[in-house]
N, C-alpha and C positions, 0 to 999 in steps of 0.2 A: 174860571181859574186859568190864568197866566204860565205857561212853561218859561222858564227861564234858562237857555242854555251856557255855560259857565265857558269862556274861549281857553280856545286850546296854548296848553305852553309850550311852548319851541325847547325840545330838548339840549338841553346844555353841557359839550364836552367839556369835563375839566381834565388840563394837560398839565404832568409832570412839568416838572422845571427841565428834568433832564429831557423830554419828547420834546417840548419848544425850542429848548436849546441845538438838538440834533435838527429837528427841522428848517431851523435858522439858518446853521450851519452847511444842508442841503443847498437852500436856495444861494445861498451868497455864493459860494466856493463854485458853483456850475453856471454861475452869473460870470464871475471874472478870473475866471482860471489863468490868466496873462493880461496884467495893467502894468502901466507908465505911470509912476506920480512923482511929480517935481512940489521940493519943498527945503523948508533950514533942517539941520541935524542937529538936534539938541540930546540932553540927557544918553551921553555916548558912553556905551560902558563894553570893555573887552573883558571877555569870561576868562579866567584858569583853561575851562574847557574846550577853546577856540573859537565859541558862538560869541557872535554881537550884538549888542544889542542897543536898540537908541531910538528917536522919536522922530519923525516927520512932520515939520508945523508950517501954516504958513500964518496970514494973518485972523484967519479966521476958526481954526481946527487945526486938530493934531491927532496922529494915527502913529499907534504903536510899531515896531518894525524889528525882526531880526533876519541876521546873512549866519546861516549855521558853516562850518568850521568845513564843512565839504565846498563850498563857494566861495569862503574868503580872498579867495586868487583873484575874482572877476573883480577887481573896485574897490575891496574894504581899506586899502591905505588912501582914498581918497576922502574916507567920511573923517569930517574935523566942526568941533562943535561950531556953529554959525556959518558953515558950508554950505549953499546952494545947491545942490545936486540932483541925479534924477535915478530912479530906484524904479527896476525891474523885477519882478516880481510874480505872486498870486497871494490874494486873497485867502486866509484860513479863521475861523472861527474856534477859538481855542473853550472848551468845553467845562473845564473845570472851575473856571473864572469867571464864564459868561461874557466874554470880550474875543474882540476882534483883531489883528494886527496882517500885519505884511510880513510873508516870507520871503526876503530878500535873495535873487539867484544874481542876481549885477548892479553893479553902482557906477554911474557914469556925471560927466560934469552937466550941470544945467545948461541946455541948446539943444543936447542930445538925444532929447525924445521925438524931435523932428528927424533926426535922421531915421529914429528907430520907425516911426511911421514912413518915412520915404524906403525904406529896406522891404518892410511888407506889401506896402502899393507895389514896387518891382517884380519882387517875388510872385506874387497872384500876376502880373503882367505876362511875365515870362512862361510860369506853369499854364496859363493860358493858351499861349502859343506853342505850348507840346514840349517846350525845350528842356524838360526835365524827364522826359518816357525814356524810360529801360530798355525802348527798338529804339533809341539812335545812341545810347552807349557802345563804341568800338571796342574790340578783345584788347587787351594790350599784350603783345609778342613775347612768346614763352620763356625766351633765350635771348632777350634784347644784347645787339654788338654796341650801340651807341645811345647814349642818354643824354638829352639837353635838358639843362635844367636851370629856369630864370630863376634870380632870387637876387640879395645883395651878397655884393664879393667881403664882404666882410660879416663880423658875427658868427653866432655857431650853429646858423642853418646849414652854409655849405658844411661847414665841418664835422658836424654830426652824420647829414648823409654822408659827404665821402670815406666818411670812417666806417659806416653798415655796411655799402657797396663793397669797399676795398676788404672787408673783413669776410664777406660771403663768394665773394668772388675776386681770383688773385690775379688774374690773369685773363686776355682778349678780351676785356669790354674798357668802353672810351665814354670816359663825362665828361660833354662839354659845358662849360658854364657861360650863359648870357647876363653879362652881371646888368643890373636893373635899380634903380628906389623903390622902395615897397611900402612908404607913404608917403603923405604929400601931394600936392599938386600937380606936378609931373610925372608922379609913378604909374599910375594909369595909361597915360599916353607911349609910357617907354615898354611896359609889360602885352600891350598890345601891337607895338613894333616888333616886340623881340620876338612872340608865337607866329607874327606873320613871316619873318624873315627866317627863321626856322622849318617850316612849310617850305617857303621859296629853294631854299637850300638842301635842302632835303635828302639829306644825310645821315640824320638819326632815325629811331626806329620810336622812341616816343617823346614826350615833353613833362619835365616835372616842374609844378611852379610850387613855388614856400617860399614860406616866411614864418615868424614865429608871432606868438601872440599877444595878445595889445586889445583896446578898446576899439570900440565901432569906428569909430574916428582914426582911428589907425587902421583896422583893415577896410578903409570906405573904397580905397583904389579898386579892389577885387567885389568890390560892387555896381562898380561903375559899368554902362550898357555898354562901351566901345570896347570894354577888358572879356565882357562875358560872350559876346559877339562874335569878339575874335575868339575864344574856345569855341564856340558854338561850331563855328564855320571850317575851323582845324582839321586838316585832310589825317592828319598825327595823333593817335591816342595823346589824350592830355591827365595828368593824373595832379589833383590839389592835392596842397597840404599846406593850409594854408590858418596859422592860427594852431590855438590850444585844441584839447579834445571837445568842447564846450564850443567853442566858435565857431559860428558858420556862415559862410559868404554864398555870396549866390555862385559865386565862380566853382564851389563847390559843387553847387546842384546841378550845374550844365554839364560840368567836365564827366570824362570817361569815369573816375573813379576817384573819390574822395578817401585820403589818407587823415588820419588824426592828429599826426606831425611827422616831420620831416625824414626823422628816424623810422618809423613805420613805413613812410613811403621806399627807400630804399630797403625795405625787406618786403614790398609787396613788388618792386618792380623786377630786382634780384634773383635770381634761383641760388641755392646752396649752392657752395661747388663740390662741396664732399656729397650730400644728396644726390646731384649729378653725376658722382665718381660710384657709388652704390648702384646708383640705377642702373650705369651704363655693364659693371662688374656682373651686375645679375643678368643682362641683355647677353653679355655676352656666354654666358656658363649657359644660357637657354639656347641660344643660338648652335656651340658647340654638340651640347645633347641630340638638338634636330639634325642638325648635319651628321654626328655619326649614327644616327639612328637611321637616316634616310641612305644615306651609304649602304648600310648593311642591307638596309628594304633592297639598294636596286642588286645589290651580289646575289643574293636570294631570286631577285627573277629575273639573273643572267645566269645563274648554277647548271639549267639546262641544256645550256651552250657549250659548257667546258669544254675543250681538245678530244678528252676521253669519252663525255658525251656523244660526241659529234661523230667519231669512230663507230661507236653502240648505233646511231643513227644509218651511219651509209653501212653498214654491216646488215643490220637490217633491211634496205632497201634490195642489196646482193640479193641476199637470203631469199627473200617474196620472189624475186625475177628469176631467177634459175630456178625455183620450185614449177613458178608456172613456164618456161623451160622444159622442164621436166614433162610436166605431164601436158605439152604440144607434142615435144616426141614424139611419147606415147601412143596418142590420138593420131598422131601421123601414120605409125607403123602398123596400128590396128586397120588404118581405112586401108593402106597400102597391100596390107594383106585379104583383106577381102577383096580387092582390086584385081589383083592377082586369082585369086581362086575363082571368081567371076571370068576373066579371061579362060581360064583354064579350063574350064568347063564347056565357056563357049568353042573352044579349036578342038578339043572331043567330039567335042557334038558334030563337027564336022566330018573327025574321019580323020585329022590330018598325023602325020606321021610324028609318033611320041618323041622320039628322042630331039627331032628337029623343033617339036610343039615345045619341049621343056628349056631348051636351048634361047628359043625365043622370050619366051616369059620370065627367064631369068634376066633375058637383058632389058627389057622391057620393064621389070621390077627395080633393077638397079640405077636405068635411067631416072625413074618416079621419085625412088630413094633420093637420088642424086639431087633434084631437081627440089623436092621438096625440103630436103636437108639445109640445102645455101640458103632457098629463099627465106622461109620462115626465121632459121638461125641469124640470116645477117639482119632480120624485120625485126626480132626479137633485140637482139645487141644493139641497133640504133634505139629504139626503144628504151631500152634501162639506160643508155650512154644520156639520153637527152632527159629523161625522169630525173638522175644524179644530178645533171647541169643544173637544171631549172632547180631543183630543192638546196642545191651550193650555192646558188645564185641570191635565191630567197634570202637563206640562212646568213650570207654573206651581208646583204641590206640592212636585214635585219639587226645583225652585231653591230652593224657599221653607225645606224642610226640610234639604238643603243647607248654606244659609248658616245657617240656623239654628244646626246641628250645629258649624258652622266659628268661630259667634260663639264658641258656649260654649267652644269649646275654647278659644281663644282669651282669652278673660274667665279662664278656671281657670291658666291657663299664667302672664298676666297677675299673676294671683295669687300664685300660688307664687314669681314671681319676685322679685313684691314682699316677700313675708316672707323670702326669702332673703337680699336688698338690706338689709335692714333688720338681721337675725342681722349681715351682716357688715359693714356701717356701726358695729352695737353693739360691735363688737369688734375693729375696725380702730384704728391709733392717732391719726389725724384725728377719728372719732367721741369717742375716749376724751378726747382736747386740747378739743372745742367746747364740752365739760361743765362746764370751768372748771380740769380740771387743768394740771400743766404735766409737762414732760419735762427731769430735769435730765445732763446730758451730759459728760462729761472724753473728748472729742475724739469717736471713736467707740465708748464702754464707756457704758452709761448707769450713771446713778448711785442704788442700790437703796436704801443704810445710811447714817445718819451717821458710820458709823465707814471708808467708804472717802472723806469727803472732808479734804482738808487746809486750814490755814489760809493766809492772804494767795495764795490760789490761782485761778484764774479759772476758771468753767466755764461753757457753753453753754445758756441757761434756754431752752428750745422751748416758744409758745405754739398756737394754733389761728392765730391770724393773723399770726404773724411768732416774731422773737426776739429774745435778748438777753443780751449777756456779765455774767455777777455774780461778785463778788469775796468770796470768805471773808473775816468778820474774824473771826468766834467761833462755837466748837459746843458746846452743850449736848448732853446726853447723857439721855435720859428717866430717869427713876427709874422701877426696879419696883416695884409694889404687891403 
């Protein structure tokens, strides 16, 4: 009899529609989270809701695609049906449908995926060579006096910064403008002349370069290796701002510090001046507290000195000296007597005649007196005369160094108070009105721009020594240069 063994069946997963579809999903989306595809624009449709949407075809396939209503600034007035274009993106696998399409973050003209590729060969070039580490970012200066800043002299890059700077800060700070092209063919080479000649000149405290924002193709100058170089090489903090919040240049990645636009830069480079006017207001109320408090510390351990002090002092020093005075006397008068009564004893003993014996030992006793009296007395007297000198002498140094100590401090405190006074006079808006300016007012809004006042309107002119209502009849408008 034959065993016949039956083969094994290879177990068989069956997957949801939804498990395939999510895993699909996986694999694609972590496949190409950032693609280029160049193609025509067909079936273009703009939503109510701000999304768009439309197809990428070329002669062989067509791929769904939309730019949601948060991206339509990059490119979407370039998309036109039969357009060539090239579409920045990712990959998503939309789940309910079981279909695939492109999320559109940029729209650029067909050419422009070579650049997009030549921007990342750079970029890995550069982060290669270190040029992008956080140890060779410089500080940029707290209280910047002078600010160069390349960009073109027309448009409203300068105008937007100079309108942040002038609004945060009224007074002693200086922007110089190196006016530049910020695309084209030549703007590379002039934006790199300007940060070197800046350096050379070296008169500001940092460098701002902007521009406003545009396609790859427009910020290409600020990717250029001679533009990023020259940041690199910048002995000057250099701060971009270069492009929309979205754009990024390599001149970004080198530089000290990347701004998201123009306007931002001049609030990172800026300090408040009223935050300046607090700080210094509070510096000083701190200031004042230490010094009268340290004042009073040193009256406290100079108290012991006072006049009347000093009297209680050598009063006491008398006191102790004549005490022990006192009982030298004493001791003098006691030995002197037994001196004597020892003598006297001895001329007894002899026999010799009383009245002549007592006669003698009286003088004898009174020369002793005598003798010891001056000496010890005028021993004693130089003594406490030279004890007084020396603890006057002391006492005297001591005040002297003292006050001494007490002036200086005093004189530096003086000091410091004064250039703080003065920082915050500079910057207070009384000091700013004495200089000649004025403050112009619509009730409680000051008034910054020509373009916030109105005509036949009354506003409040603030000078240094009073004021004054003025009447709009007419506003001119500057021209740009």
């Amino acid at each position: 009899m034959q065993l016949k063994l039956k083969p094994r069946t290879r177990d068989k997963r069956v997957f949801s529609v939804s498990e395939l579809t999510s895993y699909i999903k996986i694999h694609l989306e972590s496949k190409f989270p950032t693609i280029y595809l160049e193609g025509e624009v067909s079936n273009l449709t703009f939503q109510s809701s701000g999304h768009v949407y439309f197809t990428l075809k070329d002669s062989g396939a067509s791929i769904s695609c939309v730019m949601f209503r948060s991206n339509t600034k990059n490119g979407s007035d370039i998309l036109q049906r039969g357009k060539k274009v090239c579409v920045v993106g990712s990959l998503r696998v939309y789940e309910p449908r079981g279909n695939y399409q492109i999320v559109a973050s940029r729209i650029e003209l067909k050419g422009q995926g070579a650049l997009f590729a030549e921007y990342e060969r750079r970029k890995k070039d550069f982060e290669a060579r270190g040029w992008f580490s956080q140890d060779l970012k410089k500080d940029l200066p707290k209280y910047p006096k002078s600010i160069a800043i390349i960009t073109s002299p027309t448009g409203a890059v300068i105008r937007d910064f100079w309108n942040v700077v002038r609004r945060r800060q009224t007074k002693g700070l200086e922007v110089h403008l190196y006016p530049v092209r910020v695309q084209g063919d030549q703007a590379a080479e002039e934006i790199k002349s300007a940060i070197e000649l800046i350096n050379e000149i070296n008169k500001d405290d940092l460098i701002v370069i902007a521009r406003g924002g545009g396609s790859i193709e427009d910020l290409w100058p600020f990717n250029e290796n001679m533009v990023v170089e020259a940041v690199h090489y910048s002995r000057l903090p250099i701060v971009s701002a270069v492009g929309h919040e979205t754009d990024f240049t390599l001149c970004d990645f080198v530089s000290d510090l990347r701004a998201s636009t123009p306007s931002v830069a001049g609030e990172l480079v800026v300090s408040d001046s009223k935050t300046i006017t607090d700080k210094v207001k509070s510096y000083t109320q701190t200031l004042s507290y230490l010094l009268q408090s340290n004042i009073e510390y040193k009256g406290l351990r100079l108290s012991p000195y006072k006049k009347s002090k000093l009297k209680d002092i050598f009063l006491r020093q008398i006191e102790k000296r004549m005490m022990d005075l006192d009982f030298t006397q004493r001791d003098l008068s006691e030995l002197m007597m037994k001196s004597f009564d020892t003598k006297k004893r001895e001329f007894l003993d002899l026999g010799g005649d009383r009245p002549s014996l007592i006669h003698l030992l009286e003088l004898y006793l009174e020369r002793l007196r005598s003798q010891f009296s001056n000496v010890n007395l005028k021993r004693v007297f130089q003594d406490l005369d030279l004890v007084i000198l020396s603890n006057k002498k002391d006492l005297k140094k001591s005040l002297l160094q003292s006050f001494y100590r007490m002036e200086m401090i005093l004189v530096d405190r003086k000091q410091r108070l004064e250039i703080i006074n003065e920082r915050l006079m500079a910057h207070s808006p009384q000091g700013i009105l004495s200089k000649g300016y004025t403050l112009l007012s619509d009730k409680q809004e000051c008034v910054y721009s020509v373009d916030q006042l109105k005509r036949e309107k009354s506003y409040n002119l603030q000078f240094s020594d009073g004021s004054a209502r003025v009447e709009i009849k007419e506003i001119h408008h500057g021209k740009e240069k």
